[in-house]
Residue frames relative to the residue before (quaternion, step in Angstrom):
aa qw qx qy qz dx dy dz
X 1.0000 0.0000 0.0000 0.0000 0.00 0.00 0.00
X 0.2419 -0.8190 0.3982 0.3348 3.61 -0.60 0.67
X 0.6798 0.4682 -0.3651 0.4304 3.31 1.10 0.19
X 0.1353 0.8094 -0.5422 0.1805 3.88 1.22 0.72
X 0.4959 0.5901 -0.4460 0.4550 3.76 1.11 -0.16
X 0.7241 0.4434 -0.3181 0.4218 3.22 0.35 -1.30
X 0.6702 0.4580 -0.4222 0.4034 4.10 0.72 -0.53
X 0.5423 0.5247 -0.3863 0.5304 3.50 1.29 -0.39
X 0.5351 0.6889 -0.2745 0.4047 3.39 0.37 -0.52
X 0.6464 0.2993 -0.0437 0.7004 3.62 0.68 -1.82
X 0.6759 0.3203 -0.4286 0.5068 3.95 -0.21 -0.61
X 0.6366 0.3393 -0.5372 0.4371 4.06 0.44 0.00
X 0.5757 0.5695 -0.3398 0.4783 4.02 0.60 -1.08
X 0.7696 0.2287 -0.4192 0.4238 3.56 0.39 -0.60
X 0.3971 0.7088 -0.5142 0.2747 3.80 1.48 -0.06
X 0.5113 0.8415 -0.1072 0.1373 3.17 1.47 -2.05
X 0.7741 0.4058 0.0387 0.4844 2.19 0.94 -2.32
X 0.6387 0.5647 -0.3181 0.4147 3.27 0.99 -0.94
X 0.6143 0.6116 -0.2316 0.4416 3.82 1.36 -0.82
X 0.8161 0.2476 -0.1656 0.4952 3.03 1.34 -0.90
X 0.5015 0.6513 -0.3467 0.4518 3.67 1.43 -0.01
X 0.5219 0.3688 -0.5262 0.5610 3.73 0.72 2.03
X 0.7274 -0.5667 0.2803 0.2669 2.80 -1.91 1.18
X 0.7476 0.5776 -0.2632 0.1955 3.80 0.85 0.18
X 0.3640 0.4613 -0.3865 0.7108 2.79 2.33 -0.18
X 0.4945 0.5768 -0.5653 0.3213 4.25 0.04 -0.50
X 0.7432 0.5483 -0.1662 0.3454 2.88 0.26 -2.18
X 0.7836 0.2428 -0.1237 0.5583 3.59 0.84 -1.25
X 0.4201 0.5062 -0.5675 0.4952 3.90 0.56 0.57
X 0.8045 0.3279 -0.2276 0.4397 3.68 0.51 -1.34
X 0.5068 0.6497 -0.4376 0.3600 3.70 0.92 0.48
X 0.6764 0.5354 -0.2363 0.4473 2.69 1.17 -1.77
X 0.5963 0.6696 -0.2493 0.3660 3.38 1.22 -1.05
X 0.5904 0.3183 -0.2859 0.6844 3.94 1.26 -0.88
X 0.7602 0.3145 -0.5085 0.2543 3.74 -0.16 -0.37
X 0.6974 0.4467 -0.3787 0.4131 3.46 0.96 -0.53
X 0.4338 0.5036 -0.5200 0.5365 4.17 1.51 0.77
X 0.7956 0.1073 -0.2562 0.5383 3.61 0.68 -0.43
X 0.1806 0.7000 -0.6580 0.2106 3.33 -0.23 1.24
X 0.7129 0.1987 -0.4253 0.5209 3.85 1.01 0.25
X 0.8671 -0.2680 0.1762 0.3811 3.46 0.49 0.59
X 0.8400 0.1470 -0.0114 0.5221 3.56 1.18 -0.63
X 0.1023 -0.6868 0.6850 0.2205 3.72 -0.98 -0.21
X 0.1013 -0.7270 0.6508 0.1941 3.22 -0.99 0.63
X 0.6404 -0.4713 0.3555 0.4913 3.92 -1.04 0.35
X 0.4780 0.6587 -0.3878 0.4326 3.73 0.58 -0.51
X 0.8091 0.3038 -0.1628 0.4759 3.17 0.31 -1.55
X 0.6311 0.5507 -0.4148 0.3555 3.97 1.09 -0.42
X 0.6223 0.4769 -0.4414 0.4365 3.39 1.22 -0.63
X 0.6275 0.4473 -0.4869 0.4112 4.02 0.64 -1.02
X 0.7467 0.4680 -0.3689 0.2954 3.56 0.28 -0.58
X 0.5675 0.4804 -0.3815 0.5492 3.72 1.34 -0.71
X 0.5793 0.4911 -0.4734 0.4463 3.79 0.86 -0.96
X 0.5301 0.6641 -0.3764 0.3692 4.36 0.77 -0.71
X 0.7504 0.3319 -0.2226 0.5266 3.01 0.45 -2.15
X 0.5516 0.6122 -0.4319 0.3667 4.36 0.42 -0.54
X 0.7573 0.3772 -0.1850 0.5001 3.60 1.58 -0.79
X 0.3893 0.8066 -0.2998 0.3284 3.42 1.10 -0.06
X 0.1898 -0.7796 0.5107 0.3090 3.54 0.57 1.32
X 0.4931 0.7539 -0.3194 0.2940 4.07 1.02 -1.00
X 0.8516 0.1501 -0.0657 0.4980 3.32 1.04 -0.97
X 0.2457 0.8070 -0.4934 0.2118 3.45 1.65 0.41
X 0.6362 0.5760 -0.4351 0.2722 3.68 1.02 -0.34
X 0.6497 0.5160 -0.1900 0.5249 3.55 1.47 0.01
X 0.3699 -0.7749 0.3934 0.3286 3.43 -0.64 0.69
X 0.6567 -0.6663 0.1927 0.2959 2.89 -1.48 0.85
X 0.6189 0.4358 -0.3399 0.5581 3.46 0.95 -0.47
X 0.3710 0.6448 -0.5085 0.4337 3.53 0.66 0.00
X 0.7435 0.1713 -0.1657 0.6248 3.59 0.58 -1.33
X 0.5376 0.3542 -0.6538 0.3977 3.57 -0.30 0.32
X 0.6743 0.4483 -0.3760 0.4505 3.65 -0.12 -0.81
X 0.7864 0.2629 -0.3250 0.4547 3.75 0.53 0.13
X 0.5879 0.5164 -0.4797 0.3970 3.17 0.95 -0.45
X 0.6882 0.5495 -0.3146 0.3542 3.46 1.30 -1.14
X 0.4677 0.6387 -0.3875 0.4724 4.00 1.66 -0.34
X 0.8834 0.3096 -0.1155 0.3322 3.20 0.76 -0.89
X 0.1447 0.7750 -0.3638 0.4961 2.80 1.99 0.48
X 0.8219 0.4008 -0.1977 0.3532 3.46 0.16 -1.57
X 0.6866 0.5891 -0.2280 0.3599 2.75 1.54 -1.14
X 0.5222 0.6974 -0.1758 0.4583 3.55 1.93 -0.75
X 0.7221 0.4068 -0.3174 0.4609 3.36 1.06 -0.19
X 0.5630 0.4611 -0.3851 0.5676 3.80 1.35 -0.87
X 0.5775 -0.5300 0.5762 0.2315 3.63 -1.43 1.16
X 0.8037 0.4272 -0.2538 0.3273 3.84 0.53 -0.74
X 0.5576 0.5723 -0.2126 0.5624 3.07 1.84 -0.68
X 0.4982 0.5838 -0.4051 0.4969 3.35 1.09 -0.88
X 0.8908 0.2257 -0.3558 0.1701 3.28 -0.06 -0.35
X 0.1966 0.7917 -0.4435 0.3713 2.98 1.69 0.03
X 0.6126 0.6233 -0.2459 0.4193 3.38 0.80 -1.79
X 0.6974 0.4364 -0.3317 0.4617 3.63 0.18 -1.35
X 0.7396 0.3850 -0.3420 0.4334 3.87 0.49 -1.03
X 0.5712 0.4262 -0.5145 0.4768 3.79 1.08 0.21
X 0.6136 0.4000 -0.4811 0.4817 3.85 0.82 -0.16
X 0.5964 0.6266 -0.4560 0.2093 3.75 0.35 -0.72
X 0.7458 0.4730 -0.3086 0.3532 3.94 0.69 -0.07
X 0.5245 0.3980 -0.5215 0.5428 3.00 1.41 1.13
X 0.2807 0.6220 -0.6915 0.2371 3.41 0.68 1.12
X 0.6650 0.5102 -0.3780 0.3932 3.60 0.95 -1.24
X 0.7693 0.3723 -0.2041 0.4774 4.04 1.00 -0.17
X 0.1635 -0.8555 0.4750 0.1257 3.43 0.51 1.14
X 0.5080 0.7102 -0.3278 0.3607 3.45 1.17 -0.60
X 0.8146 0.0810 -0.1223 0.5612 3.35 1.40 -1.22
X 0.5951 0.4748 -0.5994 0.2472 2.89 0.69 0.89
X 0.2989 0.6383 -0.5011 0.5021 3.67 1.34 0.22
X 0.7504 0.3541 -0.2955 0.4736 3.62 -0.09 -1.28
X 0.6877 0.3600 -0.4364 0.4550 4.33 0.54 0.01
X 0.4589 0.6726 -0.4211 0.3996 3.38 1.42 -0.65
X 0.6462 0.3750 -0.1170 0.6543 3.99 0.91 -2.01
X 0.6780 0.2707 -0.5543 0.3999 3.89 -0.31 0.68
X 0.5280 0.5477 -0.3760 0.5290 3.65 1.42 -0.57
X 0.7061 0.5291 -0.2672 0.3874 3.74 0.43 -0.62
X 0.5721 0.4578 -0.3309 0.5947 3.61 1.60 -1.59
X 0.6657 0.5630 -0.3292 0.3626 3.95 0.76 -0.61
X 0.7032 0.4057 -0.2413 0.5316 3.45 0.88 -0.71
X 0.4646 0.5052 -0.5324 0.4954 3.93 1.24 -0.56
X 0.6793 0.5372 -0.4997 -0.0154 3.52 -0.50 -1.95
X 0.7088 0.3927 -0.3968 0.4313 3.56 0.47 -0.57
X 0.6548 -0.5784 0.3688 0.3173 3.90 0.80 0.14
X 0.6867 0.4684 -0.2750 0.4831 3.52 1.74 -0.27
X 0.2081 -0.7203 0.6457 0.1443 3.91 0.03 0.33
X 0.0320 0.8353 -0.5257 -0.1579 3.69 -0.12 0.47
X 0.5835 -0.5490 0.3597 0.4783 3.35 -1.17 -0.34
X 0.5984 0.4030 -0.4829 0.4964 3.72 0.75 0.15
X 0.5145 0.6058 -0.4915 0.3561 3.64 0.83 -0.08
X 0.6880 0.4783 -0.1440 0.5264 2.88 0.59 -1.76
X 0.5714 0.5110 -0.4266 0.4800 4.52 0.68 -0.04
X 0.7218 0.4678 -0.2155 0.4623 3.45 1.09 -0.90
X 0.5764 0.4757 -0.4175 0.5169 3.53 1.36 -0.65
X 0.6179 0.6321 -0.3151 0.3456 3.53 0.96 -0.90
X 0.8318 0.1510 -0.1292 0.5182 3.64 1.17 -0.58
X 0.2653 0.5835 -0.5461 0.5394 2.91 1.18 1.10
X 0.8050 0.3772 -0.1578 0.4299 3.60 0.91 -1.35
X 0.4531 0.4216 -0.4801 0.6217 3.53 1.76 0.67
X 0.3872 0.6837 -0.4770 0.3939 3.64 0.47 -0.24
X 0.8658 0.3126 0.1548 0.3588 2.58 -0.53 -2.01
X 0.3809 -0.7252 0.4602 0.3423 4.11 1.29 0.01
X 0.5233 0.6568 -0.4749 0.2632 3.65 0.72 0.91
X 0.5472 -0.6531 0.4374 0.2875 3.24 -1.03 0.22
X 0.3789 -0.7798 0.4343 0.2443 3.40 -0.41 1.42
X 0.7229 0.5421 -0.2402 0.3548 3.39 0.78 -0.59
X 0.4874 0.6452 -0.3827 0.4468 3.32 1.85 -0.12
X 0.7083 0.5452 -0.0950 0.4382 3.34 1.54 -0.88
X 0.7482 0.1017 0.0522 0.6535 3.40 1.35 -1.05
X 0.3471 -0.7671 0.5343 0.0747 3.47 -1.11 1.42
């Protein structure tokens, strides 16, 4: 077949999905997601809708519904601004240390989140940074 690439391809995407399509990459995809919206201190409603409108496009997390993650990303939203709650947040990302696979792949939806507006800031880029102690990654694999 000349297109035998393209079934490899889909048989890997449906591998993907299947790897990531359980409640513990959810939970910690949509954390990482509110902590890296409040990484300078606030969320304003503006910014929750551009960022739920993100995670709703995300080919990464299409295996979940979409309001599924709005309704959590937005729980944990609140929780992303109070310094004490915040961490709560980190110990829902912390069990994809034992899966490096997904935790790279929450690390790069935190990152497509913190590009969209075109500004990578420096509290962005603090939060990728201990997201990537968290999780036993290399910060520098992620940020130059």
């Amino acid at each position: 077949m000349a297109f035998s690439w393209l079934n490899d391809f889909s048989n890997g995407m449906k591998s993907k999905y299947a790897q990531l399509n359980n409640k513990t990459f959810k939970d910690a995809a949509m954390a990482t997601c509110a902590l890296i919206a409040a990484a300078d201190g606030t969320i304003d409603p503006k910014e929750k809708t551009k960022v739920a409108n993100l995670i709703a496009k995300n080919e990464l997390l299409q295996a979940f519904k979409a309001t599924e993650l709005r309704d959590l990303f937005l729980k944990f939203c609140d929780q992303a601004t109070d310094e004490f709650a915040r961490l709560d947040l980190l110990n829902v990302v912390a069990p994809l240390k034992k899966t490096p696979d997904q935790a790279d792949t929450a690390v790069k939806i935190a990152l497509i989140i913190a590009n969209a507006d075109g500004d990578f800031s420096d509290d962005e880029k603090a939060v990728v940074k201990e997201l990537c102690a968290k999780l036993g990654l290399v910060y520098a694999n992620y940020v130059s």
